[in-house]
C-alpha positions as CSV (number, residue, x, y, z in Angstrom):
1,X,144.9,137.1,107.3
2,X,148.5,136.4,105.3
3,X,148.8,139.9,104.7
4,X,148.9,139.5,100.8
5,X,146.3,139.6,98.1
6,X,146.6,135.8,98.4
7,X,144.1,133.2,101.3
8,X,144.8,130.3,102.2
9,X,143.0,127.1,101.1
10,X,141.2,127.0,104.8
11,X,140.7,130.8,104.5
12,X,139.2,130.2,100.7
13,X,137.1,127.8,102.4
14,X,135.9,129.7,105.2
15,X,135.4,132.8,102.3
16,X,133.5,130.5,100.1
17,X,130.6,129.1,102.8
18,X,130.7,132.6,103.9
19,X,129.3,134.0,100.3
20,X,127.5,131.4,99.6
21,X,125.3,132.6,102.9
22,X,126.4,129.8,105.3
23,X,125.2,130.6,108.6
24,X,125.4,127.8,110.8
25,X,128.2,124.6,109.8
26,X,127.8,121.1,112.0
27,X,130.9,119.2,112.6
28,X,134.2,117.7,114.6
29,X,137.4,118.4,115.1
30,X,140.3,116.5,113.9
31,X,144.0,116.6,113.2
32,X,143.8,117.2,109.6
33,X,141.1,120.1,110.0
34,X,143.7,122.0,112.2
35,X,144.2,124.8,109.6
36,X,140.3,125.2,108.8
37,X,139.8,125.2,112.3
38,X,142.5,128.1,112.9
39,X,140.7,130.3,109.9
40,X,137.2,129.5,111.5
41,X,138.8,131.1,114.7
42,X,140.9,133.9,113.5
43,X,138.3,135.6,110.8
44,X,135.0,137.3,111.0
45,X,132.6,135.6,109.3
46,X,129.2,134.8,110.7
47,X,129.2,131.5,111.4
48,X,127.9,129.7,114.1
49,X,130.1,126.1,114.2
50,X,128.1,123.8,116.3
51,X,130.6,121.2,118.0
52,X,129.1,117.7,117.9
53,X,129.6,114.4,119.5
54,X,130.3,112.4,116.3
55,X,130.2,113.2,112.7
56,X,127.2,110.8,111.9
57,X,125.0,113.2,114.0
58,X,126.9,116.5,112.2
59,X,125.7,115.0,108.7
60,X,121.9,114.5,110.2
61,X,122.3,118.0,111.6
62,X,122.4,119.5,108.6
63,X,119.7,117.4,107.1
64,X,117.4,118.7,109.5
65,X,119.0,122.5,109.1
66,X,118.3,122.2,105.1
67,X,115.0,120.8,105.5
68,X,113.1,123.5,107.7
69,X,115.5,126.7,106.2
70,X,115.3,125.7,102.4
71,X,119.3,126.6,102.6
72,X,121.9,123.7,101.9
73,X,123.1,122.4,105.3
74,X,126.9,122.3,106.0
75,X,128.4,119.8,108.2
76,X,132.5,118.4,108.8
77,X,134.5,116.3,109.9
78,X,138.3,115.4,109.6
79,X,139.6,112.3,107.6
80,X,139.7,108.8,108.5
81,X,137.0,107.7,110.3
82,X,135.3,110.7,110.5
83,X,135.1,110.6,106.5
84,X,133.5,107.2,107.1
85,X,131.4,108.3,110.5
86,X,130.1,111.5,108.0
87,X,128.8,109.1,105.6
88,X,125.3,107.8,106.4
89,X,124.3,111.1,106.9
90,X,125.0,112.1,103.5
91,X,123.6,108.9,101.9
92,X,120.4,109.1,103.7
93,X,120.5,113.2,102.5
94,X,121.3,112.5,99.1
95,X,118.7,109.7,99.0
96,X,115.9,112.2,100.4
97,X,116.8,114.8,97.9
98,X,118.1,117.1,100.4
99,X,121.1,119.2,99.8
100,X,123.7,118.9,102.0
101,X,127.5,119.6,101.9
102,X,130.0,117.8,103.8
103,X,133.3,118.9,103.8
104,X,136.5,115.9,105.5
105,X,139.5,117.2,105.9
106,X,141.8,114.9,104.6
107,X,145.4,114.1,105.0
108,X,148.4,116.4,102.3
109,X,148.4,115.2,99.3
110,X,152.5,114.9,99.2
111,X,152.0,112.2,101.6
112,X,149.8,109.7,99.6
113,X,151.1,106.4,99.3
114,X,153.4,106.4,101.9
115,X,150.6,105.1,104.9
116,X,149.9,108.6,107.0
117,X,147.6,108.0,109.7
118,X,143.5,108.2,108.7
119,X,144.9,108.3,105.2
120,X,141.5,107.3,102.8
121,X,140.8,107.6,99.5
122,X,137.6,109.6,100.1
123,X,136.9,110.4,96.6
124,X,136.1,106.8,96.0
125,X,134.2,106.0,99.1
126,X,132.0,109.0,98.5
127,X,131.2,108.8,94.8
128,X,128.6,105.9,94.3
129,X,127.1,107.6,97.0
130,X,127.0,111.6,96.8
131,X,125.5,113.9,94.2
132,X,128.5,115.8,94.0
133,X,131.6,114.6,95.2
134,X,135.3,116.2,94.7
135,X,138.8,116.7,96.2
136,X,140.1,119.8,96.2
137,X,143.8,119.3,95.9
138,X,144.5,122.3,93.7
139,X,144.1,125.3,96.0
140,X,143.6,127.3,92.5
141,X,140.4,125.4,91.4
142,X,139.1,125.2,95.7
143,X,136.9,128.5,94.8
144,X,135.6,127.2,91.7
145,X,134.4,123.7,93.6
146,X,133.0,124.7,96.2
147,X,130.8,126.8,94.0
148,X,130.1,123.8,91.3
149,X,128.8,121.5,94.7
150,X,126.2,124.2,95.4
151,X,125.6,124.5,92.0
152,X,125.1,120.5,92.1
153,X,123.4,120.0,95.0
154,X,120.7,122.8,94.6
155,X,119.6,122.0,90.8
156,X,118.3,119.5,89.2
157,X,117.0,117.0,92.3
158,X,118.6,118.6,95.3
159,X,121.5,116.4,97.2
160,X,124.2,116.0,99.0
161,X,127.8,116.9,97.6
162,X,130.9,115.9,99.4
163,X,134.3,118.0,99.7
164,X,137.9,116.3,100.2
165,X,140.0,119.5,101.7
166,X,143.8,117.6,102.0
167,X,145.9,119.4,104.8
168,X,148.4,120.9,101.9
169,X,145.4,122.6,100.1
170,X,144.1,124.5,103.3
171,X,147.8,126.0,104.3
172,X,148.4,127.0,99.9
173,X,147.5,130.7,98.7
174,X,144.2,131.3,96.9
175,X,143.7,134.5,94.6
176,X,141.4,136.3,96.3
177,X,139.9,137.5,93.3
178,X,138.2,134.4,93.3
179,X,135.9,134.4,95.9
180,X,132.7,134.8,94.6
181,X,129.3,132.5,94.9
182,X,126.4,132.6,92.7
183,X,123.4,134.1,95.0
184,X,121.0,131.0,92.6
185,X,122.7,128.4,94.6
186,X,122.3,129.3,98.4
187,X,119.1,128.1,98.5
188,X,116.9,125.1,97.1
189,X,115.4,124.4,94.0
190,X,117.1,126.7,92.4
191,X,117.1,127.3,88.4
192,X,113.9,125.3,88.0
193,X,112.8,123.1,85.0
194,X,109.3,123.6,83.7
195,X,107.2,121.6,82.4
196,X,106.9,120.7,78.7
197,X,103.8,122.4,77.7
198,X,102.5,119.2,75.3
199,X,102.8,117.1,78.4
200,X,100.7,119.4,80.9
201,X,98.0,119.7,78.0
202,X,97.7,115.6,78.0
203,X,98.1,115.0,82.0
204,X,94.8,117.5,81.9
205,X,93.5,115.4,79.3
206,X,93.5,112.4,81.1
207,X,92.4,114.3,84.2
208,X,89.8,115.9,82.7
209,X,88.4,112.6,81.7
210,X,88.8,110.7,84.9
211,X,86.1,110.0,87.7
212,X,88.1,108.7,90.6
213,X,91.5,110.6,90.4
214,X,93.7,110.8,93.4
215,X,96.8,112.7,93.6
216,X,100.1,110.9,95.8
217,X,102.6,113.4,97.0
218,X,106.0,112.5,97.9
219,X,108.4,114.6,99.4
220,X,108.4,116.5,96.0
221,X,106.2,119.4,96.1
222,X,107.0,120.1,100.1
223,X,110.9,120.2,98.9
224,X,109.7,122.4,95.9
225,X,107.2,124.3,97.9
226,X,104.2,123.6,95.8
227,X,101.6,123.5,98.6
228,X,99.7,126.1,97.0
229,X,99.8,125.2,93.7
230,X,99.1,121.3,94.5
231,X,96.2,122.4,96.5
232,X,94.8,125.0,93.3
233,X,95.1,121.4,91.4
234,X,92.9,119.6,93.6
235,X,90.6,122.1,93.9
236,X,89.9,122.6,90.4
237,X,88.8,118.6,90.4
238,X,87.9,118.2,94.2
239,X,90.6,115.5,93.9
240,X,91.6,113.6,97.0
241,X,95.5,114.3,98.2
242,X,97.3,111.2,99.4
243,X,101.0,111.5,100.9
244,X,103.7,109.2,101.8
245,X,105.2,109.5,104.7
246,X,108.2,112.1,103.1
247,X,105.5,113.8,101.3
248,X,103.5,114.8,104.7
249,X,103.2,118.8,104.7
250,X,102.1,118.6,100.7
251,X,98.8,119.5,102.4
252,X,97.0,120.1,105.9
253,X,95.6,116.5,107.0
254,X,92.6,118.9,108.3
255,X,91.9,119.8,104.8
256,X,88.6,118.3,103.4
257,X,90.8,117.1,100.2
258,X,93.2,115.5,102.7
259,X,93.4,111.6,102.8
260,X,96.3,111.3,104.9
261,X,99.8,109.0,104.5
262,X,98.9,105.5,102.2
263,X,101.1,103.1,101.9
264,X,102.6,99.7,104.5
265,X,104.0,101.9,106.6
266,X,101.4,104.8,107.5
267,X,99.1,103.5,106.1
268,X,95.3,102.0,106.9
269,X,92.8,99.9,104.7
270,X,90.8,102.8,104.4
271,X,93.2,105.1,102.4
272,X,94.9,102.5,100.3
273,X,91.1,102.0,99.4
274,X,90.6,105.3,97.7
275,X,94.0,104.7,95.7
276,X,93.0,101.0,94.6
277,X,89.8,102.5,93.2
278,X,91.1,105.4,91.3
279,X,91.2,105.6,87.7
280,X,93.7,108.2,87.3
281,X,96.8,108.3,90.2
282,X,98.4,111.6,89.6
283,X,101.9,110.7,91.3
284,X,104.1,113.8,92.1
285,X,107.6,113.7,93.2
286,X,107.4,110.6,94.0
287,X,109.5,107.5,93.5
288,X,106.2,104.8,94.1
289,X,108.7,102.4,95.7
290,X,107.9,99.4,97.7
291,X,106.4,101.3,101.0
292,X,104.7,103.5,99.1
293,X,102.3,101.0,96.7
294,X,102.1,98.4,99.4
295,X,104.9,96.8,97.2
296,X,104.0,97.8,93.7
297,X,100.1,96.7,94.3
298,X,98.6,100.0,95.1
299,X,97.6,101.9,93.0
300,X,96.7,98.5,90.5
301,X,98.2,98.3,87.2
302,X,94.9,99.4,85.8
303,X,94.9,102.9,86.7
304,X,96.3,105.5,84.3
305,X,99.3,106.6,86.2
306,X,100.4,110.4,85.2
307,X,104.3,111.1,87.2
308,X,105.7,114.7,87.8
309,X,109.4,114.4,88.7
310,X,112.5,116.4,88.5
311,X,114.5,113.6,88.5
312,X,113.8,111.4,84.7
313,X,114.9,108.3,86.0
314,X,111.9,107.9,88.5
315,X,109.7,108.3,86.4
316,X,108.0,104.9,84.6
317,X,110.5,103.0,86.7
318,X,108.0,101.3,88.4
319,X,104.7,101.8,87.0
320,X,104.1,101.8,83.0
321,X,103.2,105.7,82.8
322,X,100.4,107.7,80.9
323,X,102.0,111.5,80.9
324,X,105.8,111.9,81.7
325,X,106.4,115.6,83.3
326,X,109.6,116.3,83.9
327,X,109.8,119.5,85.8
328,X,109.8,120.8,89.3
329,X,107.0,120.2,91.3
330,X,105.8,123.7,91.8
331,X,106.2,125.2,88.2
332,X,104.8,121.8,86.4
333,X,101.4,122.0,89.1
334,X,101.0,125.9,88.5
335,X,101.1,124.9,84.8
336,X,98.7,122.1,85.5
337,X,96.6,124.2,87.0
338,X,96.6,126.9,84.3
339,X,95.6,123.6,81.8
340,X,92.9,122.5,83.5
341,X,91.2,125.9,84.4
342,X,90.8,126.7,80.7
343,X,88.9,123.9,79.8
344,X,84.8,123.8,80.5
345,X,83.0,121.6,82.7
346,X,86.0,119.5,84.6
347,X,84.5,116.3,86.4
348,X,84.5,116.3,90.1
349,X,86.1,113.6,91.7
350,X,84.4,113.5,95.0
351,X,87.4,114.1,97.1
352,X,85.7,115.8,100.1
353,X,83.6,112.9,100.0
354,X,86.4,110.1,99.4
355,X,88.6,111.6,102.1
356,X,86.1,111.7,104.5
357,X,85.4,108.3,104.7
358,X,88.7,107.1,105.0
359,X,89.1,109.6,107.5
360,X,86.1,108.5,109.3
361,X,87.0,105.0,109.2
362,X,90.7,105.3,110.6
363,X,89.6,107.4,113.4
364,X,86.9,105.4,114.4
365,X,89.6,102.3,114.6
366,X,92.1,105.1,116.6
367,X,90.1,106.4,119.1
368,X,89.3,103.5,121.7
369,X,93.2,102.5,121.4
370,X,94.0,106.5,122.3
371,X,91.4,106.7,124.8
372,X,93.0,103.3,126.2
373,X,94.6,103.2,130.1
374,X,96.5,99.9,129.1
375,X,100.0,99.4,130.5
376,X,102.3,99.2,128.9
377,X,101.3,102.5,127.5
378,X,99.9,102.5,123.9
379,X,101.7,104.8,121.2
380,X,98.0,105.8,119.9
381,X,97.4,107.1,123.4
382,X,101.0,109.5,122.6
383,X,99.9,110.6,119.7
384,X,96.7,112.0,121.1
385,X,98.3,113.5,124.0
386,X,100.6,115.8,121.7
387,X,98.1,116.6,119.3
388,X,96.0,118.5,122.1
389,X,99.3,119.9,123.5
390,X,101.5,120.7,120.5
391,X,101.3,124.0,118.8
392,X,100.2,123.8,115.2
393,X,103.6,124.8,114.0
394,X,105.6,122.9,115.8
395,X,108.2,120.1,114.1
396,X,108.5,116.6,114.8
397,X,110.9,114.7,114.1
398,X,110.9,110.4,113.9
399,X,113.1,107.9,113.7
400,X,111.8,104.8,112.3
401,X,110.9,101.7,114.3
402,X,107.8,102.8,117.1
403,X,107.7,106.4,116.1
404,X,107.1,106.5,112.2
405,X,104.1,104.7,111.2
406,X,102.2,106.1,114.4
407,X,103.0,109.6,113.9
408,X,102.4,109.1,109.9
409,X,99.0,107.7,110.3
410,X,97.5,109.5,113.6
411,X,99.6,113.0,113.9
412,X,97.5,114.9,112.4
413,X,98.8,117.9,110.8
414,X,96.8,120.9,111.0
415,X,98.6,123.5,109.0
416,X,100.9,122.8,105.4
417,X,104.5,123.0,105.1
418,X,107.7,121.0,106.3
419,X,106.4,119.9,110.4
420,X,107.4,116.4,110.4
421,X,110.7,114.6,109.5
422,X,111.8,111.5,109.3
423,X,114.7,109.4,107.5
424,X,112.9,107.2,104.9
425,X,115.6,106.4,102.3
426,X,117.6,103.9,104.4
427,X,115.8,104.4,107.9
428,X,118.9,103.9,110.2
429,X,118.0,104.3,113.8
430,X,119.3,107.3,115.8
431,X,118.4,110.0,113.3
432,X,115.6,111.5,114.8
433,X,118.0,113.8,118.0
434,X,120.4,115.0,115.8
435,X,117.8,116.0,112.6
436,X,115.9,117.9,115.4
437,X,119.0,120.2,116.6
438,X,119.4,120.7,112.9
439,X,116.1,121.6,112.7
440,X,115.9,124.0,115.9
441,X,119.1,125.9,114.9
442,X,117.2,126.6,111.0
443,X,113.4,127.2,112.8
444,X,114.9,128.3,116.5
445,X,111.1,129.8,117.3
446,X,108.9,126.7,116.8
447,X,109.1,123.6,119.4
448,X,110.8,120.8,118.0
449,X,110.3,117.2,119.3
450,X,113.1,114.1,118.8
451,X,110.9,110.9,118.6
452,X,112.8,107.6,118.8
453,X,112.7,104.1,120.5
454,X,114.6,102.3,123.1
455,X,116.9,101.1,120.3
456,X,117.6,104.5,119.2
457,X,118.5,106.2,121.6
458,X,121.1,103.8,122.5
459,X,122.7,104.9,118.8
460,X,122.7,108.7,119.7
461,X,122.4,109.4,123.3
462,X,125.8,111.2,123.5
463,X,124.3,114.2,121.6
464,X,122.2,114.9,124.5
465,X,125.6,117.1,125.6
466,X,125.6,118.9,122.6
467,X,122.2,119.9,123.0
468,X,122.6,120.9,126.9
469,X,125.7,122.9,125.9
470,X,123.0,124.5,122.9
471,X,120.8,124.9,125.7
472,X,118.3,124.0,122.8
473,X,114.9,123.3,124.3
474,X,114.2,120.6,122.5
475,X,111.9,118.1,124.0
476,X,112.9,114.0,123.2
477,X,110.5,111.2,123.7
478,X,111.5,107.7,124.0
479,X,109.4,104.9,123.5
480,X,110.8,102.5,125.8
481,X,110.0,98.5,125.2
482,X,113.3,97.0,125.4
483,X,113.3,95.7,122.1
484,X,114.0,96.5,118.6
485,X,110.5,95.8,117.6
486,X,110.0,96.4,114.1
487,X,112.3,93.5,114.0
488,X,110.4,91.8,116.4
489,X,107.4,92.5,114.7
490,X,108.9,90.5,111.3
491,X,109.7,87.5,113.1
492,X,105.9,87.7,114.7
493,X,104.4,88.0,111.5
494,X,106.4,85.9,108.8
495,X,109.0,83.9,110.9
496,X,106.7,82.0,112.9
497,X,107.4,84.4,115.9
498,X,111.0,82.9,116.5
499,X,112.3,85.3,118.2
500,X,116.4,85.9,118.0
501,X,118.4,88.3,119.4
502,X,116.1,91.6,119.0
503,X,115.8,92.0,123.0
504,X,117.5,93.7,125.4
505,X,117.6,95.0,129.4
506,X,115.9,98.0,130.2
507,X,118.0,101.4,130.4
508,X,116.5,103.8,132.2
509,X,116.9,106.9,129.8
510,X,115.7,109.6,132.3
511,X,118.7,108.7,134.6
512,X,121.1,109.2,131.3
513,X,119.7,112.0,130.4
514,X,119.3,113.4,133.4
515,X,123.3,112.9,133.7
516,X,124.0,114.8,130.3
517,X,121.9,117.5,132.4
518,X,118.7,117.0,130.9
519,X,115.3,117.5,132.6
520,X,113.8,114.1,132.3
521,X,110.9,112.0,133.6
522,X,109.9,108.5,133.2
523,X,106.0,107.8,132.5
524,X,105.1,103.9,133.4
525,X,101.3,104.8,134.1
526,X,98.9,106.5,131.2
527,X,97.2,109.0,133.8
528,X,100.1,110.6,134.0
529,X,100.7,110.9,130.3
530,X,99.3,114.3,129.6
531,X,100.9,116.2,132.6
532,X,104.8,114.6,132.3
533,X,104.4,115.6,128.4
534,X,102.7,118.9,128.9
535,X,105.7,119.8,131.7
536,X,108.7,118.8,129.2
537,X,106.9,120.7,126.0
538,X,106.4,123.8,128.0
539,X,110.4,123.6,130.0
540,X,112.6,126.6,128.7
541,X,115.3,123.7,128.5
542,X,116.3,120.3,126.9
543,X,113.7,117.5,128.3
544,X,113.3,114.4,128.2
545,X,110.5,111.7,128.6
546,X,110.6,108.2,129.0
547,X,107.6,106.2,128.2
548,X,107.0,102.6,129.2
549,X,105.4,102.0,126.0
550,X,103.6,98.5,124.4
551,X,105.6,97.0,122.2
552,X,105.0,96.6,118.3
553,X,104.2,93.0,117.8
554,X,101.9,93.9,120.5
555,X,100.3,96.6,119.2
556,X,97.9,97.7,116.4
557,X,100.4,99.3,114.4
558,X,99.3,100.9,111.3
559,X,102.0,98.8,109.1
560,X,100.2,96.1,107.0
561,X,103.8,94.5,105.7
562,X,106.6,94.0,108.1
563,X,109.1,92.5,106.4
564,X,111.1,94.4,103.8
């Protein structure tokens, strides 16, 4: 300490995350974090600073951390490029509504102007693009910031902020007397909207009147934790429960109301049945973009369409709307519920029924492919390998390409909650390693999975070191078809299967692994799929396991568009 009643701006800092009940910070070191750095070492304050490999994977970290603790995640990096390196993490954050704070140190603000090294004007690059965005180059005001991006990024929709800390700031005093956080805003949603009460009495209205209702969940009620109040909904109308792919955990797939993931990616004729046939489509923190309503065709433009969102911009952006709520997730659905269980005689929509057949359908198409002994390895014959392995609560995380639309549409989830993760805003490959360390450090007594392709893993296997240095027993799986295939699959299927630079040689990512230290296997035939995965799930350490796998304009992937 300085020995005064006065902090510095990196000891403010440091004071700051620690009131606001930051336990564990993701991030790099740089020149202009020097004095951050220094406090971090030199005060007691209880948090565990991860080192990573890059700030990209610090910012996809924390979005794992946030998602499985329900606490903002906190991730940094120093100016320059690794403002510009931090940045898709907190885009794809932001997008997904999930609260993150980054914090780039950033070069002294007397030196401006006159071309420092790594000197950026972060302010700018981060404001079309974070909830919350700020400099702090008054030391005074630092307290008061830092406490207005929790504030922003755990109200309201949840998302990312973003923190400019210049070199001057962190070495000038601070009053200590203003070091305070409000308790509201260390976790998320906090200060929830309800629901207007004339809007809840006509969504029951319309439900009350409907005969095929179906309810689509996006990642809205699992962010809100609203399982139990979705599932007293559905009850009340045996109404079927559709997710997208962010929205998996809104209910157990197992449950008799489930109908699993709809939508082009995820999705199977089946399910985007129900949803064409429903009267009433009860969409709930939910965007219905383009995946989602097999680009704005499902549900039709007949059905009455009733939106709960936090956010008032989603709603009747893409689908003329019967009742607006505007309101969190779990407070407009208890209210909801509360509606409908005073009126008389409610209509049952069928939903065990409904579900069941779609259910029936898609796993009478999936189980020959899983049964299969094909080489190149199926994915379907994956998925049913870890479902009879995996513990119920275990967390999966996907990057897109191979992994997404197989786990979405044949994982099934047996219990509620957050399990599975995966990028869907902007889908940029090499997510999936460093979301799962995020997400072992928040859930450290659950077995999490990283799930990626070939192309993937060539975008984050340096992490693999952080992780052996974590000794996190985190268990990656690599789908290895030397190819970036959902590219692949496009030209197969609308460019008259011209195929243009979208393969590559083999690696063999058992030896790399294996090199970062690893334990890693490499699976080429399918009767050895169940033991190699069964080994690496049950290791006390990091594994890996390398699976020769079929590639996707091979395969019968559950993606009925591929071309975005």
């Amino acid at each position: 300490m300085t020995g005064t009643n006065h902090l510095t701006g990196a000891e403010a800092m440091v004071r700051m995350l620690q009131a606001h009940d930051v336990k564990h910070m993701f991030g790099l070191c740089g020149d202009t974090t020097l004095p951050f750095y220094d406090a971090l070492a030199r005060m007691d304050h209880g948090i565990q600073h991860i080192l990573t490999r890059d700030e990209r994977h610090a910012a996809y970290m924390a979005d794992g951390y946030a998602r499985v603790t329900g606490k903002p995640g906190v991730c940094e990096g120093p100016s320059g490029g690794g403002a510009t390196y931090i940045l898709p993490g907190v885009v794809e954050a932001n997008e997904s509504s999930v609260p993150i704070l980054a914090i780039t140190s950033d070069v002294a603000t007397t030196s401006r102007g006159k071309y420092p090294l790594t000197e950026l004007d972060q302010q700018t690059l981060f404001k079309p693009l974070a909830k919350w965005n700020a400099s702090l180059d008054d030391a005074a005001r630092l307290p008061a910031m830092v406490r207005a991006a929790f504030r922003a990024m755990t109200t309201g929709t949840p998302g990312a902020a973003h923190l400019a800390l210049p070199f001057d700031t962190q070495k000038a005093p601070v009053d200590e007397a203003e070091i305070w956080a409000d308790a509201r805003h260390r976790s998320f949603p906090a200060e929830r909207a309800a629901a207007d009460p004339d809007a809840v009495e006509a969504a029951a209205d319309v439900l009350a009147q409907a005969r095929s209702a179906v309810v689509v969940c996006g990642g809205g009620p699992v962010l809100s934790g609203a399982v139990d109040e979705l599932r007293r909904v559905a009850d009340l109308l045996e109404m079927p429960i559709a997710t997208t792919v962010s929205g998996q955990g809104a209910v157990a797939e197992t449950d008799p109301l489930s109908l699993g993931v709809v939508g082009s990616n995820g999705g199977v004729p089946a399910t985007r049945e129900v949803v064409d046939q429903a009267d009433v489509v009860l969409f709930i923190g939910c965007r219905a973009g383009s995946v989602t309503t097999e680009r704005w065709q499902s549900p039709g433009r007949d059905a009455k369409i009733i939106h709960i969102d936090s956010d008032p911009m989603v709603i009747g952006a893409n689908y003329q709307t019967e009742v607006a709520i505007c309101a969190d997730a779990r407070l407009a659905l208890n209210a909801l519920a509360d509606a409908l269980q005073a009126r008389k005689d409610l209509p049952s929509q069928n939903g065990k029924a409904r579900a069941k057949s779609a259910w029936d359908a898609k796993l009478a198409a999936f189980a020959p492919l899983a049964a299969s002994t094909q080489t190149p390895i199926r994915p379907e014959a994956v998925m049913a390998a870890l479902i009879d392995i995996l513990d119920d609560d275990a967390i999966i995380v996907a990057d897109p390409g191979t992994p997404c639309p197989y786990f979405s549409a044949h994982y099934r989830w047996k219990t509620a909650g957050r399990h599975f993760i995966t990028n869907r805003a902007h889908g940029a490959l090499g997510y999936s390693l460093g979301a799962a360390m995020g997400a072992h450090v928040g859930r450290p007594s659950v077995k999490t999975l990283a799930v990626m392709g070939d192309g993937s893993f060539g975008f984050t296997c340096g992490e693999f070191e952080t992780m052996v240095r974590h000794k996190m027993p985190i268990t990656s799986i690599v789908f290895s078809n030397s190819v970036f295939g959902w590219i692949k699959a496009g030209q197969n299927a609308g460019f008259g299967q011209r195929y243009y630079n979208v393969d590559f040689t083999r690696t063999d990512h058992a030896a790399v692994a294996a090199a970062f230290g690893v334990r890693s296997w490499t699976v080429k035939d399918p009767q050895d799929l169940r033991k190699v995965l069964k080994q690496a799930i049950e290791h006390d350490g990091p594994t890996l396991v390398d699976i020769h796998s079929q590639p996707l304009h091979e395969a019968a992937a559950p993606v009925s568009e591929w071309v975005a």
